[in-house]
N, CA and C atoms as an extended XYZ file, in Angstrom:
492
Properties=species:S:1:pos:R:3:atomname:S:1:resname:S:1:resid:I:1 pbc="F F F"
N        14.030       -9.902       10.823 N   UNK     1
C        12.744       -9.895       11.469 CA  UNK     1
C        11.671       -9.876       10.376 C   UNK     1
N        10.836      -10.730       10.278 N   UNK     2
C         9.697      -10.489        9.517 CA  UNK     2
C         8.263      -10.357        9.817 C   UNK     2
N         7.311       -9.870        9.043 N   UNK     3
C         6.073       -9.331        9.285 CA  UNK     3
C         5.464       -9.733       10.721 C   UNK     3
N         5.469      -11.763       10.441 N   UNK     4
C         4.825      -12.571       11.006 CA  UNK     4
C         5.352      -11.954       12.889 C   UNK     4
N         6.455      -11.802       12.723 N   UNK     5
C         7.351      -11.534       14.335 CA  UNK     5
C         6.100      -10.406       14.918 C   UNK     5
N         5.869       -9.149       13.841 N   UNK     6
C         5.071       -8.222       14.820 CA  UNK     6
C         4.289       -7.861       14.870 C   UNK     6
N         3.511       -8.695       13.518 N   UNK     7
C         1.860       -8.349       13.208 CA  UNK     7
C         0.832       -8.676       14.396 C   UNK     7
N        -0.040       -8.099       14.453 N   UNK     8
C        -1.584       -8.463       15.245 CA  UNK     8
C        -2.457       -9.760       14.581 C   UNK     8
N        -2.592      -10.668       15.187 N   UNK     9
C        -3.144      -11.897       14.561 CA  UNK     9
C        -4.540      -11.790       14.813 C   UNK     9
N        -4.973      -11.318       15.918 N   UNK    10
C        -6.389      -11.303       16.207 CA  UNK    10
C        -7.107      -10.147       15.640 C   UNK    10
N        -6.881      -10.064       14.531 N   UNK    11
C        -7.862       -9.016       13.577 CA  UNK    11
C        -9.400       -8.733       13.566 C   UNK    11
N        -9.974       -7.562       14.027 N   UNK    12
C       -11.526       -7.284       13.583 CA  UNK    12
C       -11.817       -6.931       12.868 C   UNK    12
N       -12.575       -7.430       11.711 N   UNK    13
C       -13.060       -6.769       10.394 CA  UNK    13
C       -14.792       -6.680       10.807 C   UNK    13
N       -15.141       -5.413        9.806 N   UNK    14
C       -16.274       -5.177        9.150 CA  UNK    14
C       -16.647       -5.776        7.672 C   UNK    14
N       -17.746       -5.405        7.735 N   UNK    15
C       -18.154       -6.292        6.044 CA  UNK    15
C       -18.831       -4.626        5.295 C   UNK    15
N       -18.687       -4.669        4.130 N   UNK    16
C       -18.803       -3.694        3.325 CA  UNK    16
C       -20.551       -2.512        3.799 C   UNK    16
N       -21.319       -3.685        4.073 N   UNK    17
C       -22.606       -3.150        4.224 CA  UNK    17
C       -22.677       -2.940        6.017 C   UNK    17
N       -21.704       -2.971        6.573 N   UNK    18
C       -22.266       -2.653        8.149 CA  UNK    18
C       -21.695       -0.937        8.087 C   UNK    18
N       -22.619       -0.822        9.045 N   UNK    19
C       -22.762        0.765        9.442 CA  UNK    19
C       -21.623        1.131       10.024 C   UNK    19
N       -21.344        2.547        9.624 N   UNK    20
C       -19.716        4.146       10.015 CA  UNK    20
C       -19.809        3.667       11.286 C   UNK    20
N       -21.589        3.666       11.856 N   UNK    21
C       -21.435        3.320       13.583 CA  UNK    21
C       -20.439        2.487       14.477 C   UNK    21
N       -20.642        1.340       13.180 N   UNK    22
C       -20.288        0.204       14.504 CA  UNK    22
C       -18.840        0.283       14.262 C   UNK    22
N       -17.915        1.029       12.665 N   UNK    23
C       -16.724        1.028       13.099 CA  UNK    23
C       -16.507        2.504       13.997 C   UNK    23
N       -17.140        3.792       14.218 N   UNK    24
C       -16.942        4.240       15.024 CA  UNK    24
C       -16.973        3.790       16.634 C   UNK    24
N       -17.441        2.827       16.753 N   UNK    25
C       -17.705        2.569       18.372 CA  UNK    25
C       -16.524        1.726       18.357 C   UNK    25
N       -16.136        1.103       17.486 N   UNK    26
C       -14.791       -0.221       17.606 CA  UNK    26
C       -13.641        0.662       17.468 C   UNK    26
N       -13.659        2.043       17.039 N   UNK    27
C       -12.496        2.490       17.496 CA  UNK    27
C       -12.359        3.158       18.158 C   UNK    27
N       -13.502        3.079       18.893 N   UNK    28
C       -13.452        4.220       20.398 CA  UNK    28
C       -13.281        2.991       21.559 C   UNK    28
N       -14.159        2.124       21.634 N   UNK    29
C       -14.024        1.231       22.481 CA  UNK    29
C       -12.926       -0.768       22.325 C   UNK    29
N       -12.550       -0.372       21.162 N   UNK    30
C       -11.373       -1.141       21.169 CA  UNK    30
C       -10.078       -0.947       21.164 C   UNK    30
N        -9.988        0.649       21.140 N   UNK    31
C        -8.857        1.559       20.895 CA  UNK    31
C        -7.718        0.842       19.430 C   UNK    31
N        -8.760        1.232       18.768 N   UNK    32
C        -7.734        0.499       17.272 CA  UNK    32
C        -8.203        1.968       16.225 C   UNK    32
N        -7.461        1.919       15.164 N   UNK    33
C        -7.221        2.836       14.317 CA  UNK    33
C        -7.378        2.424       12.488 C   UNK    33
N        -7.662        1.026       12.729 N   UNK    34
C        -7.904        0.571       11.144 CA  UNK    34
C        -8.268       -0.691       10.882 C   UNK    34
N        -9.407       -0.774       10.307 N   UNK    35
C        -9.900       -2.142       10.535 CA  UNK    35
C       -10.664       -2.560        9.088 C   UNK    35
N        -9.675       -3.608        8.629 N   UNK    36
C       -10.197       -4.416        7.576 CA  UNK    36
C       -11.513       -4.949        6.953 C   UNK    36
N       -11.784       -4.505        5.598 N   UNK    37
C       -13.335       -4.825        5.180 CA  UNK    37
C       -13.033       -6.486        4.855 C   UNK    37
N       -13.733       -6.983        4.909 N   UNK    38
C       -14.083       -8.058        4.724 CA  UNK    38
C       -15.454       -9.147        4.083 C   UNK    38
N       -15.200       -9.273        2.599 N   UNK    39
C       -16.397       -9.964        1.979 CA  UNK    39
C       -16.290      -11.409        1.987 C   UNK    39
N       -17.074      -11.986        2.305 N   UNK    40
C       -16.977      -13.329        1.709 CA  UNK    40
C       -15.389      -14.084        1.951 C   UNK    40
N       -15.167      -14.009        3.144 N   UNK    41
C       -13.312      -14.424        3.542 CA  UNK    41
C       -12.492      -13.932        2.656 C   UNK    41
N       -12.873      -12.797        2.162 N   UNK    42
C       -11.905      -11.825        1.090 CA  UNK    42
C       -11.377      -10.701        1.401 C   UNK    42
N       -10.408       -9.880        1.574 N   UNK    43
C       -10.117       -8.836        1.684 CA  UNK    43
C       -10.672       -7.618        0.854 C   UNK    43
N       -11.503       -6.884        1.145 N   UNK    44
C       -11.619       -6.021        0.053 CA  UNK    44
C       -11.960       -4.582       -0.034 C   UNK    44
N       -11.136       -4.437        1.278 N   UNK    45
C       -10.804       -2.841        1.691 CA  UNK    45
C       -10.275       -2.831        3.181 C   UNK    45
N       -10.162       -1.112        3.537 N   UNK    46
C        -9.765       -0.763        4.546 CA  UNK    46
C       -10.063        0.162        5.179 C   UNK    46
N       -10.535        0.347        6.208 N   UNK    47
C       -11.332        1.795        6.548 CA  UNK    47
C       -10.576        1.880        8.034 C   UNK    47
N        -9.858        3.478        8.442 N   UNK    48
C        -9.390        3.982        9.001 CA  UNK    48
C       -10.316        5.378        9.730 C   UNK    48
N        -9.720        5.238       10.768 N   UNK    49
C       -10.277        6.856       11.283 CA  UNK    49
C       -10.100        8.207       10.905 C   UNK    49
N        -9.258        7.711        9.972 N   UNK    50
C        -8.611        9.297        8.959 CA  UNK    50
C       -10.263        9.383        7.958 C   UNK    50
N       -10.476        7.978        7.664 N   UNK    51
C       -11.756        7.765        6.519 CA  UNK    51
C       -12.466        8.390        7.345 C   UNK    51
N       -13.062        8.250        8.215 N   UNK    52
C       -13.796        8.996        9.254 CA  UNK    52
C       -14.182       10.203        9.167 C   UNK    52
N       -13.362       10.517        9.462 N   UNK    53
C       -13.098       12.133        9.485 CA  UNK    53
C       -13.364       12.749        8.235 C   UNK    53
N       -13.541       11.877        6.943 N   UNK    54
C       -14.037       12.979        5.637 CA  UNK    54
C       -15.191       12.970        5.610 C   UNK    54
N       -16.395       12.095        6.297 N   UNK    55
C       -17.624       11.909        6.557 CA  UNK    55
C       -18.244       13.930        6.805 C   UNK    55
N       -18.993       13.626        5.467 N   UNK    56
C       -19.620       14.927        5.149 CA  UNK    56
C       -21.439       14.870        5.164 C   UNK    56
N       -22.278       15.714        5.073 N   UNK    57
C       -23.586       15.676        5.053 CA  UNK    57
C       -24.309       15.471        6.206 C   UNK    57
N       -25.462       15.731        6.451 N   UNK    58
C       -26.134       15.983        7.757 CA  UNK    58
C       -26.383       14.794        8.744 C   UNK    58
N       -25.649       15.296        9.659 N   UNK    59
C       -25.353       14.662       10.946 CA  UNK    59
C       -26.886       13.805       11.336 C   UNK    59
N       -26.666       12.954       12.147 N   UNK    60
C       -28.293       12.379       12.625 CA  UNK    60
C       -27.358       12.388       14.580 C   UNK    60
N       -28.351       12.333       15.737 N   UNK    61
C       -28.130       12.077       16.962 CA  UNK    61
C       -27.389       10.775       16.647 C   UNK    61
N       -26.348       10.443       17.593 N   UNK    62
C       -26.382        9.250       17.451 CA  UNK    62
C       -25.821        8.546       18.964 C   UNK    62
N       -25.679        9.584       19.944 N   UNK    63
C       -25.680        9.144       21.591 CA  UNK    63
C       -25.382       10.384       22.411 C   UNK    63
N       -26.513       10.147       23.288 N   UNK    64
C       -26.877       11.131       23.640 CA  UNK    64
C       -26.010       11.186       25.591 C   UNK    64
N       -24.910       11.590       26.244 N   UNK    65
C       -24.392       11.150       27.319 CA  UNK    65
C       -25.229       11.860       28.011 C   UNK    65
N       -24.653       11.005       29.266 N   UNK    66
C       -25.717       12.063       30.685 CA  UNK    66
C       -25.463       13.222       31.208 C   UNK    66
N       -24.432       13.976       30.635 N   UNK    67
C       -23.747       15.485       30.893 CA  UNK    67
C       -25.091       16.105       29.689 C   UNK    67
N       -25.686       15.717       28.651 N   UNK    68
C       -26.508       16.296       27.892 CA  UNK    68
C       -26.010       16.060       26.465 C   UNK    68
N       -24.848       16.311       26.501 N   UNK    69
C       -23.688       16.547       25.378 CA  UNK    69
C       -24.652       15.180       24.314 C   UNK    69
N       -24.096       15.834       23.262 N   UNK    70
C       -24.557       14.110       21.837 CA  UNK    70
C       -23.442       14.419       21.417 C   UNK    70
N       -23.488       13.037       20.836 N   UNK    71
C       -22.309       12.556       19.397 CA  UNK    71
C       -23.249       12.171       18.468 C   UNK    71
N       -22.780       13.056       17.157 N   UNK    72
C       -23.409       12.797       15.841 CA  UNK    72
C       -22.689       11.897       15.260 C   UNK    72
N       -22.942       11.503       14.039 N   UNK    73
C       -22.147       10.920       12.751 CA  UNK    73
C       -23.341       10.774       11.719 C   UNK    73
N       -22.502       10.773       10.396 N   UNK    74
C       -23.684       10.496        9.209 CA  UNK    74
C       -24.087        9.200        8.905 C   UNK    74
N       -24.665        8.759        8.795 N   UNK    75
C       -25.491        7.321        8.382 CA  UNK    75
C       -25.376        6.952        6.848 C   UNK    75
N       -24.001        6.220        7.311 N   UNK    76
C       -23.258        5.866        6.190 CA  UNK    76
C       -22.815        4.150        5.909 C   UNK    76
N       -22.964        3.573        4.907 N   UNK    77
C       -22.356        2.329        4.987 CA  UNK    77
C       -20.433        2.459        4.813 C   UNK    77
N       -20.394        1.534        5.600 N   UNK    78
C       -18.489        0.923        5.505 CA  UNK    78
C       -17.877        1.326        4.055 C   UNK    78
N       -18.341        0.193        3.166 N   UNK    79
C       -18.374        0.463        1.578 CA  UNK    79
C       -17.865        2.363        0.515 C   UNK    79
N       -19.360        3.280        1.675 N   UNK    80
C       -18.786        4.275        0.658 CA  UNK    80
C       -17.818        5.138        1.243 C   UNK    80
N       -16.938        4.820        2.571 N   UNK    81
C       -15.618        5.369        2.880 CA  UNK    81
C       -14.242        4.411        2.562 C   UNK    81
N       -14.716        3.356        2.550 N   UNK    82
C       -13.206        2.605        3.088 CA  UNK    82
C       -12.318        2.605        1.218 C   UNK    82
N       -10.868        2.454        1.884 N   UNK    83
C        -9.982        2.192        0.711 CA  UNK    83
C       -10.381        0.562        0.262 C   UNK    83
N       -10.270        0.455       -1.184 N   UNK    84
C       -10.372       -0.439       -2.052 CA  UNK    84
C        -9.576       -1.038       -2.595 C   UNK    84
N        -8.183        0.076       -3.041 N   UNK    85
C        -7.054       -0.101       -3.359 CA  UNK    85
C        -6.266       -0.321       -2.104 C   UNK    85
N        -6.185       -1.746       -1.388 N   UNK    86
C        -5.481       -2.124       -0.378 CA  UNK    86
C        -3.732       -2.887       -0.555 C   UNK    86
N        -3.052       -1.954        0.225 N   UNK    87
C        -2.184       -2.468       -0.136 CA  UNK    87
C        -1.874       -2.962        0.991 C   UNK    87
N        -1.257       -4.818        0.612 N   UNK    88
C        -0.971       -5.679        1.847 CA  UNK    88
C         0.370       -6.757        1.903 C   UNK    88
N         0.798       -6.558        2.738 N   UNK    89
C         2.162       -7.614        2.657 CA  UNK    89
C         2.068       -9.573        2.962 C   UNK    89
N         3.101      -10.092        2.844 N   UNK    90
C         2.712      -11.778        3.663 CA  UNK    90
C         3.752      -11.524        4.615 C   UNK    90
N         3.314      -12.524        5.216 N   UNK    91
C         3.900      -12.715        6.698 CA  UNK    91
C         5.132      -13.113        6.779 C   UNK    91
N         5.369      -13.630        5.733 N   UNK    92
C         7.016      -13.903        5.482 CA  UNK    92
C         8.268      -12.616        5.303 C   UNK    92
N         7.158      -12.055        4.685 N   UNK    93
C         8.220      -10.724        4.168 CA  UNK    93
C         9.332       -9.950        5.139 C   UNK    93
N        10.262       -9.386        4.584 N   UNK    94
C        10.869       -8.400        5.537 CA  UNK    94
C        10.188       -7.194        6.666 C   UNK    94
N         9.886       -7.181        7.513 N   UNK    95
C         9.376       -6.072        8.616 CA  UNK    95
C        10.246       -4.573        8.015 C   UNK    95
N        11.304       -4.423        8.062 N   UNK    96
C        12.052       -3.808        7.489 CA  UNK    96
C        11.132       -3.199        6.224 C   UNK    96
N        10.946       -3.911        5.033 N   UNK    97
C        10.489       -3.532        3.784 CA  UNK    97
C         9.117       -3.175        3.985 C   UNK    97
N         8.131       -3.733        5.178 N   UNK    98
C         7.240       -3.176        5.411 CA  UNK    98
C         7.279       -1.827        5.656 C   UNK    98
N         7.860       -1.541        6.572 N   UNK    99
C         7.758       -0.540        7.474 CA  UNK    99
C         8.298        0.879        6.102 C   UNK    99
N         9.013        0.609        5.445 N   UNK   100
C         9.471        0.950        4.426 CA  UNK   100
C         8.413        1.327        3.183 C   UNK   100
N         7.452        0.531        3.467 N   UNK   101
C         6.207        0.519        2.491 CA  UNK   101
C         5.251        1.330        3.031 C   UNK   101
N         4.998        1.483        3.993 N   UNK   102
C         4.153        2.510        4.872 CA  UNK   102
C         4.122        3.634        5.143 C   UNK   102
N         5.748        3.974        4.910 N   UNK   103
C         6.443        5.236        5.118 CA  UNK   103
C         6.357        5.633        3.361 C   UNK   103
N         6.476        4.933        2.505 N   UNK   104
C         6.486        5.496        1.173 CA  UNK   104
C         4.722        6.030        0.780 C   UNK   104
N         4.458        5.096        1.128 N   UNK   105
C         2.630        5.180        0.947 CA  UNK   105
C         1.857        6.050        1.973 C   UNK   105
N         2.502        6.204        2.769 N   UNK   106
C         2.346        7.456        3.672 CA  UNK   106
C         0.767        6.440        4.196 C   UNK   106
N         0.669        5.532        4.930 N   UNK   107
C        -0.217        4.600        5.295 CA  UNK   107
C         0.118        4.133        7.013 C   UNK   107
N        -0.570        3.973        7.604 N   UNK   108
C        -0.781        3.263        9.326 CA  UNK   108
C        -0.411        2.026        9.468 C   UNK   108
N        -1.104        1.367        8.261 N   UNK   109
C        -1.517       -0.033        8.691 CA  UNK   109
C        -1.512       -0.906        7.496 C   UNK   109
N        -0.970       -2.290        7.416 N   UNK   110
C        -1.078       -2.774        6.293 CA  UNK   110
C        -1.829       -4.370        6.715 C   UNK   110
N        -2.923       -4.616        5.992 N   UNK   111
C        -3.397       -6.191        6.588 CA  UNK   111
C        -2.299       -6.731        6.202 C   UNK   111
N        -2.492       -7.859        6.512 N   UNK   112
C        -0.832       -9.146        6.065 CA  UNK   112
C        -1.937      -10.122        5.900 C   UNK   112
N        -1.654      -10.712        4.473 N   UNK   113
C        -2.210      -11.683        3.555 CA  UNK   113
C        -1.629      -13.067        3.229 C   UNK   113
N        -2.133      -14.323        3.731 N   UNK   114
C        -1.338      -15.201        3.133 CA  UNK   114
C        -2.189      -16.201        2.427 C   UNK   114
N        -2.120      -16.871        1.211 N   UNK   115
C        -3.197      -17.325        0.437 CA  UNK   115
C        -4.382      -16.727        0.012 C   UNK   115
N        -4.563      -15.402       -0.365 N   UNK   116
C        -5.498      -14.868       -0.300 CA  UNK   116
C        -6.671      -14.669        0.997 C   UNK   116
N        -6.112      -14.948        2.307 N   UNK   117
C        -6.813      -14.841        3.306 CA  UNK   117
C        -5.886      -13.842        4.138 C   UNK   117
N        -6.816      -12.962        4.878 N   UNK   118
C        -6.564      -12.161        5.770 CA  UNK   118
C        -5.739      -13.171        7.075 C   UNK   118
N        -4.634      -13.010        7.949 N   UNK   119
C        -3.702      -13.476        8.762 CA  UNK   119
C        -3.610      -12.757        9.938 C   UNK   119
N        -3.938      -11.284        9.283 N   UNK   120
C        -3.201       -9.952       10.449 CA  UNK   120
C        -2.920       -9.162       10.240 C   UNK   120
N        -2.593       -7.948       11.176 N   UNK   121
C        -2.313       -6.618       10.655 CA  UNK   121
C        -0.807       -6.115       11.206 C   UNK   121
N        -0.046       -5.329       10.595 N   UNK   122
C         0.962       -4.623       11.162 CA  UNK   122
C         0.162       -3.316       11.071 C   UNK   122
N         0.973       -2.649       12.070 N   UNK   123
C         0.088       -1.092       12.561 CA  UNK   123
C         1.620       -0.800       12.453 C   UNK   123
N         1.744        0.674       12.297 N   UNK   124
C         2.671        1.767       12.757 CA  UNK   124
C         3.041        1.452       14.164 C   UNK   124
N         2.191        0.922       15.189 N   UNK   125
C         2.052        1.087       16.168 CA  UNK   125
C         3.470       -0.500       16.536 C   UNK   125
N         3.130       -1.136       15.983 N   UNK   126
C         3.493       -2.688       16.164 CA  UNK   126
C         5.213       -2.261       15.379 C   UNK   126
N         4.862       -1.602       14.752 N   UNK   127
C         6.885       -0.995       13.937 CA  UNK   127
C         7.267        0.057       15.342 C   UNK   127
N         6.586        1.111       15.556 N   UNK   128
C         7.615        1.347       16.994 CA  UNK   128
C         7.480        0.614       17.651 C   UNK   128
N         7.131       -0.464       18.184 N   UNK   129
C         7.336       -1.218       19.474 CA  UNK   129
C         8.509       -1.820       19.182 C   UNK   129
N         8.525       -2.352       18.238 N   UNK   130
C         9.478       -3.069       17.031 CA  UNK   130
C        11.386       -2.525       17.483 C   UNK   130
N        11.187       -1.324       17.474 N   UNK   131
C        11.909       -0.365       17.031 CA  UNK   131
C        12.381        0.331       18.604 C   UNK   131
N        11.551        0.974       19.502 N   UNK   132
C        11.816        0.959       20.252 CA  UNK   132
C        12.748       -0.531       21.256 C   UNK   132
N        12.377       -1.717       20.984 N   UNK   133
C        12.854       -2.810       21.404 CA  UNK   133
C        14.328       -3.196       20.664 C   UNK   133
N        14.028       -2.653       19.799 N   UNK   134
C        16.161       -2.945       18.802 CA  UNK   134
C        16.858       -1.798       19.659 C   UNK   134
N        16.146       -0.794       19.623 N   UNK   135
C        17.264        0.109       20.539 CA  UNK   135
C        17.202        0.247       21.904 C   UNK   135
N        16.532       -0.162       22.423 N   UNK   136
C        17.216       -0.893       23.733 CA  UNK   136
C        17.965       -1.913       24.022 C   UNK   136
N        18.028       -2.610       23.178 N   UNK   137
C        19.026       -3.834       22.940 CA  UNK   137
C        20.248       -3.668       22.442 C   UNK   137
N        20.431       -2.794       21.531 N   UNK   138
C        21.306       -2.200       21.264 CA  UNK   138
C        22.266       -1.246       22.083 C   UNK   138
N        21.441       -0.462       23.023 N   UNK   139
C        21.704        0.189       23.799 CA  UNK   139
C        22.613       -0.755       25.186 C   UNK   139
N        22.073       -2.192       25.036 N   UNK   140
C        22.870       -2.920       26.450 CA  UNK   140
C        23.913       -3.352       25.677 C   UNK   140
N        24.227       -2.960       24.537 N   UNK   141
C        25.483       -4.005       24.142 CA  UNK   141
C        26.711       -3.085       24.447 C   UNK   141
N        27.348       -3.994       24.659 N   UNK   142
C        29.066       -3.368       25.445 CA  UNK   142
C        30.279       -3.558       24.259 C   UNK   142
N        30.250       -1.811       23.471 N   UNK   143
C        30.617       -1.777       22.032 CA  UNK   143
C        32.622       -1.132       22.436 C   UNK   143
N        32.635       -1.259       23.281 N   UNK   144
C        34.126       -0.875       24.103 CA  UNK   144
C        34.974       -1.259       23.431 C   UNK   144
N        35.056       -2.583       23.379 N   UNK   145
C        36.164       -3.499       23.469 CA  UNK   145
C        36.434       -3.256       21.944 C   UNK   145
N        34.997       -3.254       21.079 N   UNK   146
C        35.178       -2.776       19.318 CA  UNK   146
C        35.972       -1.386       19.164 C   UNK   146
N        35.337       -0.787       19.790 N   UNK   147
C        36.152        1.104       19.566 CA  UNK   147
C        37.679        1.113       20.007 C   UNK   147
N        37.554       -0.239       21.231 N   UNK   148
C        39.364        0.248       21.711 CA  UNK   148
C        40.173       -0.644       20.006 C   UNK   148
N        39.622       -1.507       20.024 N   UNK   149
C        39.955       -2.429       18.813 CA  UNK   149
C        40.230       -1.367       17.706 C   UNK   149
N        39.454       -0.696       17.081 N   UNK   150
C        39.733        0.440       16.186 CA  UNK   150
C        40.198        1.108       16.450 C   UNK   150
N        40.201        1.943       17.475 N   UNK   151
C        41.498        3.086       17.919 CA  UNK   151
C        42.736        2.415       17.506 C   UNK   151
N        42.874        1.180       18.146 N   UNK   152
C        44.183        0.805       18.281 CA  UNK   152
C        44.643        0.740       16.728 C   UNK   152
N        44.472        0.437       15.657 N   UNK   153
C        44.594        1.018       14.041 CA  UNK   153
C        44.798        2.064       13.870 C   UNK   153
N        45.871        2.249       13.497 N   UNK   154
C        46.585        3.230       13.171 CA  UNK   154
C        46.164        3.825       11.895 C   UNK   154
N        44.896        4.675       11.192 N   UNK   155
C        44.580        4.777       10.031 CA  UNK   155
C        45.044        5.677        8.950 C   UNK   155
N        46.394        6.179        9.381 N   UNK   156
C        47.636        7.199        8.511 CA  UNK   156
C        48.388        6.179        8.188 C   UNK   156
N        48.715        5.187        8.572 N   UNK   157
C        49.542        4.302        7.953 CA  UNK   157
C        49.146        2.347        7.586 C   UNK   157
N        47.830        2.653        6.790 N   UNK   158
C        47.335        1.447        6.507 CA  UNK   158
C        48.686        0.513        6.170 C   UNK   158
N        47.995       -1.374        6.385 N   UNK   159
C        49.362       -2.212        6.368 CA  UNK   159
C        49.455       -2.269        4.550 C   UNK   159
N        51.193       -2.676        4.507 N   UNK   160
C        51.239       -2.560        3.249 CA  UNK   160
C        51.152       -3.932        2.646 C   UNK   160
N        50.412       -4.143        1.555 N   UNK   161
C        50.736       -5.682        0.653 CA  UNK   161
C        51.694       -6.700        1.047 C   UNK   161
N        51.665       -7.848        1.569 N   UNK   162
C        52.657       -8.614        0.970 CA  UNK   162
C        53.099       -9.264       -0.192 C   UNK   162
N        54.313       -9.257       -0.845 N   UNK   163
C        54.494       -9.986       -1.692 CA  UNK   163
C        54.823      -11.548       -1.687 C   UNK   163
N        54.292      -12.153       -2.359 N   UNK   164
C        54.511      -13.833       -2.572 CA  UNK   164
C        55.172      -14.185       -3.713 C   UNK   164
């Protein structure tokens, strides 16, 4: 299985100079968790909701609901949260070695790059679906006929060599 099988093709990026806002509202109202910077059809970061969350210094209003309640955030550009050091796979690659890469890097999401252009993203999210779907498949296979096959081997008295 490779990348291309379970990546997200329809990718939303930000550009370095747009506002914390507008990726806070894209991950409230697109329900996504990491979304690619993007310069000049270049890859050149990554900003997550974990980035989010280190957002320090004085809050400004920034919506006010009709229960009364507000939501703050700081008035920040994309640029001075997102990762720089992006690490990204091609679409060819093993899913396997991805998923493998994510878990080492302790990371969500990896864009998938081919020619130096952004293609798509694998999410954590897109590896369990992944994953959940092998083991259900796995789960319908009818492994009987293999186990009676091995029982029936006698493994105290492996066969002996023939000679020629």
């Amino acid at each position: 299985m490779k990348v291309q099988d379970l990546m997200t093709q329809k990718v939303l990026t930000v550009a370095p100079q747009d506002s914390v806002e507008r990726v806070f509202l894209m991950f409230i109202y697109e329900k996504i968790r990491h979304v690619p910077v993007v310069e000049k059809k270049k890859l050149v970061g990554i900003i997550s909701d974990r980035d989010l969350k280190k957002i320090v210094g004085a809050p400004k209003k920034f919506l006010v609901r009709p229960d009364g309640t507000t939501l703050t955030i700081t008035a920040r550009k994309v640029h001075t949260l997102m990762t720089s050091k992006v690490v990204t796979v091609e679409p060819r690659q093993r899913a396997a070695d991805a998923a493998a890469l994510m878990a080492k890097k302790k990371i969500g999401a990896l864009p998938v790059v081919h020619r130096n252009r952004l293609v798509g993203i694998l999410t954590e999210t897109d590896i369990l679906r992944a994953f959940v779907k092998l083991c259900n498949e796995l789960d319908s296979i009818n492994l009987k006929p293999l186990v009676d096959l091995l029982q029936g081997l006698n493994p105290e008295k492996p066969p002996r060599p023939t000679r020629r």
